[in-house]
C-alpha positions as CSV (number, residue, x, y, z in Angstrom):
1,X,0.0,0.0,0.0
2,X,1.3,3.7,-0.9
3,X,0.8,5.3,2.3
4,X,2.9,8.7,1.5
5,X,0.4,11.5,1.5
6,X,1.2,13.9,-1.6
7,X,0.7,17.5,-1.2
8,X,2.8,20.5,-2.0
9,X,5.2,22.1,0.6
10,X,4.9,25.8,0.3
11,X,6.5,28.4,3.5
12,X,6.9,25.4,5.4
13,X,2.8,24.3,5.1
14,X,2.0,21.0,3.4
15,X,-0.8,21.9,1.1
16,X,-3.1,20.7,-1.8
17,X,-3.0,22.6,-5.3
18,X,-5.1,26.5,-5.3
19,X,-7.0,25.1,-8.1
20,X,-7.5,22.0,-6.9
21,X,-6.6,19.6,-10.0
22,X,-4.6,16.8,-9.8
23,X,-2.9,14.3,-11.7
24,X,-3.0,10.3,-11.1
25,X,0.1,8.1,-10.3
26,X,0.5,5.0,-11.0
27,X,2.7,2.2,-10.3
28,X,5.2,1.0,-12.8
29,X,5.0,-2.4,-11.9
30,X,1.3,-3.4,-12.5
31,X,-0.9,-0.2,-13.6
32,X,-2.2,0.5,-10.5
33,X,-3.1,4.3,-9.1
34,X,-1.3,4.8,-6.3
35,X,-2.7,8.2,-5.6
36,X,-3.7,11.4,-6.8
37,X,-1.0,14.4,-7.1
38,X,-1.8,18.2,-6.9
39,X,-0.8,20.3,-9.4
40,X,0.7,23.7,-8.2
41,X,-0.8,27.0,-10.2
42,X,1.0,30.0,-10.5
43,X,-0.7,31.7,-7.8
44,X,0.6,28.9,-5.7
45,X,4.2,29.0,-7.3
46,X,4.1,33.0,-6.3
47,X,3.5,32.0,-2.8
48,X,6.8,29.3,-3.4
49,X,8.9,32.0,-4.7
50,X,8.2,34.8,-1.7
51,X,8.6,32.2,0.8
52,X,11.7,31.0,-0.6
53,X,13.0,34.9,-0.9
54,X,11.8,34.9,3.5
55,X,13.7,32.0,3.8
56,X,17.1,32.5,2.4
57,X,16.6,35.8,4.6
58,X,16.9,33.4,7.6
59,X,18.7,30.5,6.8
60,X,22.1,32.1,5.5
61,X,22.4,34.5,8.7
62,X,22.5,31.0,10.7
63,X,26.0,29.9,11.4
64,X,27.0,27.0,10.1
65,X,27.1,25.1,12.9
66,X,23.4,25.8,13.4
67,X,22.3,24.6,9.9
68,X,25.0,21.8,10.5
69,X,22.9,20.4,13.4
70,X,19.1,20.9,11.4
71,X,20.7,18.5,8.6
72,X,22.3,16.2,10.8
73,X,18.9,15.7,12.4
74,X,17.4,15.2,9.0
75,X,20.1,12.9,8.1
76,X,19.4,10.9,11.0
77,X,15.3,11.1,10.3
78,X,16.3,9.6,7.2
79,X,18.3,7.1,8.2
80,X,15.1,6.2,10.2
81,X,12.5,6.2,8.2
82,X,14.7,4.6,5.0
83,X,12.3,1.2,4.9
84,X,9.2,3.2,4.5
85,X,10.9,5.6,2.1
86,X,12.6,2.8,-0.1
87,X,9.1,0.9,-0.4
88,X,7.1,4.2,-1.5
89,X,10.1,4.9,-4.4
90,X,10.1,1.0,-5.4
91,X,6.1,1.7,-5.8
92,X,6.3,4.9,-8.3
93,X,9.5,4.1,-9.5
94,X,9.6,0.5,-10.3
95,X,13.3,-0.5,-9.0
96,X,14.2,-3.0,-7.1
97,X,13.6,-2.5,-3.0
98,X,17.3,-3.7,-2.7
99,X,18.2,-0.6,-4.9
100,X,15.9,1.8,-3.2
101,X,16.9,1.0,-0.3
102,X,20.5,1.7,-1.2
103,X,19.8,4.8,-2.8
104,X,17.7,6.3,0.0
105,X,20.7,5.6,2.6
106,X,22.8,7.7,-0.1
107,X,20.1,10.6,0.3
108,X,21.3,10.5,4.6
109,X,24.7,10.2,3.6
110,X,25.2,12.8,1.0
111,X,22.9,15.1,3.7
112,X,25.4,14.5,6.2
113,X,28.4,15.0,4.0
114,X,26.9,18.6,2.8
115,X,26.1,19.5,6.2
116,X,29.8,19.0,7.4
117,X,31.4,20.4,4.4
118,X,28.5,24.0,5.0
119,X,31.3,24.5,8.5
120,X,34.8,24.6,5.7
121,X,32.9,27.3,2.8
122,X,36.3,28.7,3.4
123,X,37.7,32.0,1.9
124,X,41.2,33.1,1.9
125,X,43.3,36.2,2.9
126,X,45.8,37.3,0.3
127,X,48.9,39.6,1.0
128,X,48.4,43.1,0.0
129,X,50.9,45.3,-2.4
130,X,50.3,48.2,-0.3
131,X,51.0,48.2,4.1
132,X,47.8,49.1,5.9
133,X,45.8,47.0,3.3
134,X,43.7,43.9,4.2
135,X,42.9,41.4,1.2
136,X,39.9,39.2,2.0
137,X,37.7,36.7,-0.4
138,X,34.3,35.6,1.5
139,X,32.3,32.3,0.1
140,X,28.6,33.4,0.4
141,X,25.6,31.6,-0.3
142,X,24.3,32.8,-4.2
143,X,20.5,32.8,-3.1
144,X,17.2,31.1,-3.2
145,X,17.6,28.1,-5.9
146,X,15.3,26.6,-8.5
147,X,15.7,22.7,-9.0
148,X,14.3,20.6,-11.3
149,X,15.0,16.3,-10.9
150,X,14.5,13.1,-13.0
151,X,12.0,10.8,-12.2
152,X,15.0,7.8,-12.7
153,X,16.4,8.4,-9.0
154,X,13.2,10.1,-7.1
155,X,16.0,9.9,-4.2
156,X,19.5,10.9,-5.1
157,X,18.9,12.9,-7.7
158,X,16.5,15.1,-5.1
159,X,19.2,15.2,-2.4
160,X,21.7,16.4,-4.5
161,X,19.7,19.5,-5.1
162,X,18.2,20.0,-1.6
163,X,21.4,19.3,0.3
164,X,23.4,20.7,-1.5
165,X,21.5,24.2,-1.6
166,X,21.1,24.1,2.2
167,X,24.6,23.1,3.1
168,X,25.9,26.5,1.3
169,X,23.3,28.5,2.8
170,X,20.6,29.0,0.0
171,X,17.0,28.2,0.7
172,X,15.7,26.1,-2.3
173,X,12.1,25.4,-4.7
174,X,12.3,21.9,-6.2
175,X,10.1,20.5,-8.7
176,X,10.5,16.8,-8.8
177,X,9.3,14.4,-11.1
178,X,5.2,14.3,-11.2
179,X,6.1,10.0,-12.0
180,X,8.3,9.8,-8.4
181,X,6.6,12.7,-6.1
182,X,6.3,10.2,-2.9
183,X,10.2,10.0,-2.2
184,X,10.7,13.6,-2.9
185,X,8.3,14.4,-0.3
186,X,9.0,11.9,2.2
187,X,12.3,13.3,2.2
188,X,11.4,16.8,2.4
189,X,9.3,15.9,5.7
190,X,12.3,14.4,7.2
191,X,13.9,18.2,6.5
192,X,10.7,20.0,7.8
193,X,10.6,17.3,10.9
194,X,13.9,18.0,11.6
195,X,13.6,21.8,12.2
196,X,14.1,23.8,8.7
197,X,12.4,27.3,9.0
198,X,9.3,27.7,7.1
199,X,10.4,28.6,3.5
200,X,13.7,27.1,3.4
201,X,12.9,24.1,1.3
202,X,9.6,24.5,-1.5
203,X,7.9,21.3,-2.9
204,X,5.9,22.1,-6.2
205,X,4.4,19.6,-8.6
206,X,2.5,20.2,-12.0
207,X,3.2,21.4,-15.4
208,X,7.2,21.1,-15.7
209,X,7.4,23.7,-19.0
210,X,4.8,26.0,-16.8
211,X,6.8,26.1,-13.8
212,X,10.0,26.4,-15.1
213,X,9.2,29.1,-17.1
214,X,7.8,30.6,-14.1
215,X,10.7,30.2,-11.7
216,X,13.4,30.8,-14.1
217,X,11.7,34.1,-14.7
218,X,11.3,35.3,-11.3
219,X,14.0,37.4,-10.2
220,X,14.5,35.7,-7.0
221,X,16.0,32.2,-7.8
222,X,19.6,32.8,-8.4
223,X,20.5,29.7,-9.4
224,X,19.1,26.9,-11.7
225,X,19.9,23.4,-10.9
226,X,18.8,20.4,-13.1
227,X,19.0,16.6,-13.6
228,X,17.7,16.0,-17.1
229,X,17.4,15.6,-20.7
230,X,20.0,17.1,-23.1
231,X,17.1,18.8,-24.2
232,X,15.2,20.4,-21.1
233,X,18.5,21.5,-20.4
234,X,19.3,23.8,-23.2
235,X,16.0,24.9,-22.7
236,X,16.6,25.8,-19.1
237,X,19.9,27.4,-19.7
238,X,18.0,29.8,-22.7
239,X,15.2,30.8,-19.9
240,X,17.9,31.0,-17.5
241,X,20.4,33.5,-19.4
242,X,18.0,36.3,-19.5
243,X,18.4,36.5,-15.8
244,X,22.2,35.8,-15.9
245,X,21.7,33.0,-13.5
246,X,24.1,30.6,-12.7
247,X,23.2,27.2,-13.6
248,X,24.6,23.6,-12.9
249,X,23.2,20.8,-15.8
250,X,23.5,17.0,-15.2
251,X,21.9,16.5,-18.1
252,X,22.2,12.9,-20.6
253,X,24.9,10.5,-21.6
254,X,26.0,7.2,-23.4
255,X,28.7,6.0,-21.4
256,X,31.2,3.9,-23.3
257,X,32.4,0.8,-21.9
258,X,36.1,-0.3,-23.6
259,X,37.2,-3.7,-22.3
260,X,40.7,-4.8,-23.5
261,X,41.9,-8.5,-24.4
262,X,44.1,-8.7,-20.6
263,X,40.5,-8.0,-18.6
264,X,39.7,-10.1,-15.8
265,X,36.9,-11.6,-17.9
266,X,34.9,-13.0,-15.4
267,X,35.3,-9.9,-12.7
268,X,34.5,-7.3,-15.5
269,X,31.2,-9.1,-16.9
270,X,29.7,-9.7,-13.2
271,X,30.0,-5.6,-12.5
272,X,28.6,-5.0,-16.0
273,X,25.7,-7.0,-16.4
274,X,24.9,-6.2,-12.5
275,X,25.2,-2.4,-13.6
276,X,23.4,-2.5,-17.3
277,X,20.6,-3.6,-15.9
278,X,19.9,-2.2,-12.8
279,X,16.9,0.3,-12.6
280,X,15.8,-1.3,-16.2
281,X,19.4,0.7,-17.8
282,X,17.3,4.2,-16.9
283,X,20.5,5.2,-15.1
284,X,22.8,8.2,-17.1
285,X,25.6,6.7,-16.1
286,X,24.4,3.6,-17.0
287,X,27.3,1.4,-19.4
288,X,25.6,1.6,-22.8
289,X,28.0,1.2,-26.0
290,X,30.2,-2.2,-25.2
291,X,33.4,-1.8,-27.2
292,X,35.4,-5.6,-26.1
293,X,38.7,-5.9,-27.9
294,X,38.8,-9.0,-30.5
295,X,40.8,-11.0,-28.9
296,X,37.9,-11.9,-26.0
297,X,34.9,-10.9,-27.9
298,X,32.5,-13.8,-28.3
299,X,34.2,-15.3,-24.7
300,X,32.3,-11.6,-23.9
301,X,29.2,-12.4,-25.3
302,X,28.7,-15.5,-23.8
303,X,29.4,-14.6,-20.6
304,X,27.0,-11.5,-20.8
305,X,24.2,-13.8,-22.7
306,X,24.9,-16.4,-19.6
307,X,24.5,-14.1,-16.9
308,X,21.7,-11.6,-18.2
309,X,19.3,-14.8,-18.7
310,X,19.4,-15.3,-15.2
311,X,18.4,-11.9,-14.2
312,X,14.8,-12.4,-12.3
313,X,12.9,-9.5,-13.8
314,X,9.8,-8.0,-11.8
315,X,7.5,-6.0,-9.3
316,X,10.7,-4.5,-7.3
317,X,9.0,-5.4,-4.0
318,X,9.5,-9.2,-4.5
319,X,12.1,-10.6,-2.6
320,X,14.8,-11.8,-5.2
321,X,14.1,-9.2,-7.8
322,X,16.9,-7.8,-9.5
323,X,14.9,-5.9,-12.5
324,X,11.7,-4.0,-12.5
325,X,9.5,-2.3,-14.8
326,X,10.1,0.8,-17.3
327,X,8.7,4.1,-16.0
328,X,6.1,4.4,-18.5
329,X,4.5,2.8,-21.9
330,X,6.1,5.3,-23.5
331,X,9.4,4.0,-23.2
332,X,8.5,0.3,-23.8
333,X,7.4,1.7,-27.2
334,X,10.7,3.2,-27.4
335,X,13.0,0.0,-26.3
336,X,11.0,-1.5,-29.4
337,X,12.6,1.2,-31.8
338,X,15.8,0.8,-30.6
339,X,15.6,-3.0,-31.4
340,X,14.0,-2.7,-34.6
341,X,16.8,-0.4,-35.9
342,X,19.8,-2.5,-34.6
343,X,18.3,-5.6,-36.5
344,X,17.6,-4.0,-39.7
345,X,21.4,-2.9,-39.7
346,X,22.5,-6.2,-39.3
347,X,23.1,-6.9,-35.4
348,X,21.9,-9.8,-33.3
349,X,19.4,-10.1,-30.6
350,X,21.1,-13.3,-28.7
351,X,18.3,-12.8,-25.2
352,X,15.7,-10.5,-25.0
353,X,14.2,-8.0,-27.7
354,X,11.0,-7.6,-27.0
355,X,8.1,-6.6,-24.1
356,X,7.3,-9.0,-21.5
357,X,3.9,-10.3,-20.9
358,X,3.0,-9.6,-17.8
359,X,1.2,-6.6,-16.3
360,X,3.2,-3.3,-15.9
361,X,5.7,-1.7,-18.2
362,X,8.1,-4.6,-18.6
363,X,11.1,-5.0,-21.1
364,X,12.9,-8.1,-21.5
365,X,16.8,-7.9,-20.6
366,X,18.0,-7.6,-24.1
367,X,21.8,-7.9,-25.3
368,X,22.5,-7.0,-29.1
369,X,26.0,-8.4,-30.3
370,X,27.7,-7.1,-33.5
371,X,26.1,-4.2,-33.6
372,X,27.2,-1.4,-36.1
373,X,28.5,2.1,-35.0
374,X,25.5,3.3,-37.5
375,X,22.5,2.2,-35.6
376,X,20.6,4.3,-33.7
377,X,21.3,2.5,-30.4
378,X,25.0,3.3,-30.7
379,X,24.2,6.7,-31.4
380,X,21.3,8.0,-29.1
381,X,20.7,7.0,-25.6
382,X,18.6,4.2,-25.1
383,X,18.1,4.8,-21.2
384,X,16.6,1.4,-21.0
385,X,17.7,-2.1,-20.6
386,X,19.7,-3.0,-23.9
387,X,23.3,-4.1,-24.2
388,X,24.5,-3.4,-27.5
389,X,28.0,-5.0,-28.2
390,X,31.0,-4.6,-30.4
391,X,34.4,-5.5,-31.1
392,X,37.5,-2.9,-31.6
393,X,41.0,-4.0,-32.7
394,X,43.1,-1.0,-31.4
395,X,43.6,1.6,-29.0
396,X,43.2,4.4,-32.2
397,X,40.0,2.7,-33.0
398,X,38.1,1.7,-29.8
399,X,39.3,5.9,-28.6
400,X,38.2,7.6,-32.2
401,X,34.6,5.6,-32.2
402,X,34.2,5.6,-28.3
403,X,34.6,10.0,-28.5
404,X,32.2,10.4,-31.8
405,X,29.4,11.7,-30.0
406,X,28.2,14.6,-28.3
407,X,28.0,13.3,-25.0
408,X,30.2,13.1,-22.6
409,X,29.2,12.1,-18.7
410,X,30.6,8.7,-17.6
411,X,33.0,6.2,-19.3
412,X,34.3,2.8,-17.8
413,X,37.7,1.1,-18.4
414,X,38.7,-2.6,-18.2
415,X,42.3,-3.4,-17.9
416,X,44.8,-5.4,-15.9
417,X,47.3,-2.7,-17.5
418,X,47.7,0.2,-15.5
419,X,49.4,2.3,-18.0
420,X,46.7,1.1,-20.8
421,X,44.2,2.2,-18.1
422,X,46.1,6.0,-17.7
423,X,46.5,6.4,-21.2
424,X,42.5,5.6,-21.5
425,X,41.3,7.5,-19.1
426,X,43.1,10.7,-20.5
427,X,42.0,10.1,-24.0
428,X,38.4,9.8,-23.0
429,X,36.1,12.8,-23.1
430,X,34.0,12.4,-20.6
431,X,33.6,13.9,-16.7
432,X,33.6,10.6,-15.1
433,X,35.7,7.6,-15.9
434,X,36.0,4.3,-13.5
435,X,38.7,1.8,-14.0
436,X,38.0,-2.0,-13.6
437,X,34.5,-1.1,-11.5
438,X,31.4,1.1,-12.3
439,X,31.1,3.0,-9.0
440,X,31.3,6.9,-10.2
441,X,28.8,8.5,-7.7
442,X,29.7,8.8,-3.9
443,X,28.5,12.1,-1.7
444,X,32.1,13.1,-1.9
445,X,33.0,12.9,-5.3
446,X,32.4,15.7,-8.0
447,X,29.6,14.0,-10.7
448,X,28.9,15.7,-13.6
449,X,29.9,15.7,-17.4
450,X,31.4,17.5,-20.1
451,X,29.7,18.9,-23.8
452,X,26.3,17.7,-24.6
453,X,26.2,15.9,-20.7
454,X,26.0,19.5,-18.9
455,X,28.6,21.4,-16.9
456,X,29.3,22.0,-13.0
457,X,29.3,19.0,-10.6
458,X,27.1,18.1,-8.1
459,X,28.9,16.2,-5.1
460,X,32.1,17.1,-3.7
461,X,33.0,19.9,-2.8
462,X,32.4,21.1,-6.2
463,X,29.1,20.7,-5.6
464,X,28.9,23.0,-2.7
465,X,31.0,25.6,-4.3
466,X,27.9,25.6,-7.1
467,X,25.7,27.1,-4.6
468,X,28.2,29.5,-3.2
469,X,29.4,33.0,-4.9
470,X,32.8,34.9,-4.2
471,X,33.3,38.4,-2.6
472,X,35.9,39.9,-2.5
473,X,36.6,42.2,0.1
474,X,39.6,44.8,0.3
475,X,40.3,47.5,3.9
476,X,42.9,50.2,4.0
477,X,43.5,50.8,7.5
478,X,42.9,54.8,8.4
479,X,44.5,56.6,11.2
């Protein structure tokens, strides 16, 4: 049973829509409405944007110290509550509970980790040319935010916008996904529970082009933050530059994954077919174009057909499940194109290929060998759960074909060759490459990519130096 209540969280009040109209959700996994979602209007995103403007007031004249101990507390709430909060994302979004579960636990730990890191927003002095003369640069919160997440992680994705925001000092509006508003929410009461002041953190839900628009307009966000589509994102950053705000974009990828002939074979095939397919591929960082070097290719192949016919695909709340459904229709109907295309170009469907029949949006695990760099697979993001495969013969050639397109977020290397592995990783264009495992997100490591995958980094201390401007701040001492 869904038991999160959704409502909107405006100046610190959980409330239904002005109007009120809502909009059903439904669980992935079988069809069924799980409940019924307000939808904000822009009389109630006015009321989001002054309380926000109210709240920054407050929240960046506390120390530190004193938003250090209000996230802590949230943390902790978290931490708490993670069972209930892993079951109500596994319902909207599908994923197995195992996963949800993990990725809730990330959403306490990257709170914690951004609450510390608030207390060391250090500045600097610098020596002065002139005696008498004090040099100082402050780090100072930029102001209220506007945040926008992806419905693919309705937990991790949401932290990384609301903790980071508050850890800097800003007071924050965050629209979430309308497909995963339960965890968003959930999370944001652990926040309100836990002592935020009223206006701090907003909560809207509706229209996404209607409320971005509105709250990229507004002259009170100062910053844009978003986890999206390539897409949405240059539309964000058009809205965004008449304002001159400052923006951070995690937007799409198509990770390449380049495994050499000296790969531990067996090692490098259980973190891949583990990592393909978890959250049904709808992961950006998820491995999606398989260059394996000649030598080992079909030894490849049948290790990756082997394991990814014994994935158990299903409703994520079953114990064992490992696979569960795709977001919508929509992107069954997709997963079908993608197919379709690779076979006409002369690739192979060895498992998989096609919709499972069952009820919910189910796709069969699906791995694609001898795929050509031509199909549309190898070429767009399929944010689903294929495998296409191919073979390279070369360093020149797996680098050239592995950097032909726009994108550029995470890339994965697998080597027992150390100096193959440096020479890789500095040839790739991307913003996040791991060596011999897939593990590129951690609260206190910069994520983020490069070209047509966005720019800034969320995590790290990058990621709190998004939500923070410099002053600079010069005294001449008079007698």
């Amino acid at each position: 049973m869904f038991t999160e209540k959704l409502e909107l969280l405006i100046d610190g009040v959980w409330c239904q829509g002005s109007s009120g109209e809502t909009t059903e959700l439904r669980n992935p996994a079988n069809d069924e409405v799980l409940g019924n979602l307000p939808k904000a209007t822009i009389a109630d995103l006015d009321r989001a944007l002054d309380a926000s403007e109210r709240g920054f007031a407050v929240w960046k004249e506390m120390t530190a110290m004193q938003r250090w101990a209000i996230m802590d507390k949230a943390a902790a709430l978290i931490e708490e509550r993670k069972d209930d909060i892993a079951r109500t994302l596994t319902l909207e979004n599908g994923k197995a509970l195992a996963e949800a579960t993990g990725e809730v636990q990330f959403a306490a730990d990257a709170t914690r980790w951004y609450a510390e890191e608030g207390k060391r927003a250090y500045g600097r002095i610098i020596p002065a040319r002139m005696p008498g003369v004090r040099q100082m640069v402050y780090k100072e919160p930029v102001g209220p935010v506007a945040a926008f997440a992806a419905w693919n992680f309705p937990s991790s994705n949401v932290i990384r916008k609301i903790a980071g925001a508050l850890g800097a000092g800003c007071s924050v509006i965050l629209k979430p996904s309308d497909e995963t508003p339960g965890t968003a929410i959930a999370i944001g009461r652990c926040f309100q529970d836990a002592g935020v002041p009223a206006g701090v953190i907003g909560i809207v839900f509706g229209d996404a082009s209607e409320i971005s628009q509105h709250l990229i307009a507004s002259p009170i966000p100062r910053k844009v933050s978003l986890t999206g589509s390539t897409p949405v994102g240059k539309l964000l950053q058009r809205q965004s530059a008449e304002g001159l705000k400052r923006c951070t974009m995690e937007l799409g990828g198509h990770a390449p994954v380049i495994v050499y002939d000296d790969a531990d074979l067996e090692k490098a095939l259980d973190a891949l077919v583990t990592f393909k397919f978890r959250n049904g591929g709808q992961v950006c960082t998820s491995p999606t174009r398989f260059y394996v070097q000649k030598g080992i290719y079909q030894a490849f192949v049948d290790g990756f057909v082997e394991r990814t016919k014994k994935l158990k695909v299903g409703n994520g709340l079953e114990e064992g499940i490992q696979m569960g459904p795709m977001i919508a229709p929509r992107r069954l109907d997709v997963m079908d194109e993608f197919v379709e295309d690779a076979q006409a170009k002369g690739a192979k469907v060895l498992v998989g290929g096609s919709r499972m029949d069952q009820s919910g949006y189910f796709y069969a695990p699906t791995v694609l060998a001898d795929v050509p760099d031509d199909a549309m697979i190898m070429n767009e993001e399929p944010f689903g759960p294929l495998a296409p495969i191919t073979s390279f013969t070369d360093f020149e050639d797996v680098i050239s074909r592995a950097n032909s397109l726009e994108f550029g977020l995470a890339s994965f290397v697998f080597t027992k060759d150390l100096t193959k592995a440096s020479k890789t990783e500095s040839a790739l264009n991307a913003g996040l490459v791991g060596v011999n495992h897939l593990m590129v997100s951690t609260p206190e490591t910069p994520f983020g990519g490069v070209n047509a995958s966005g720019y800034g980094s969320e995590s790290g201390i990058e990621g709190l130096d998004a939500f923070l401007r410099t002053k600079f701040v010069t005294e001449a001492q008079v007698e």
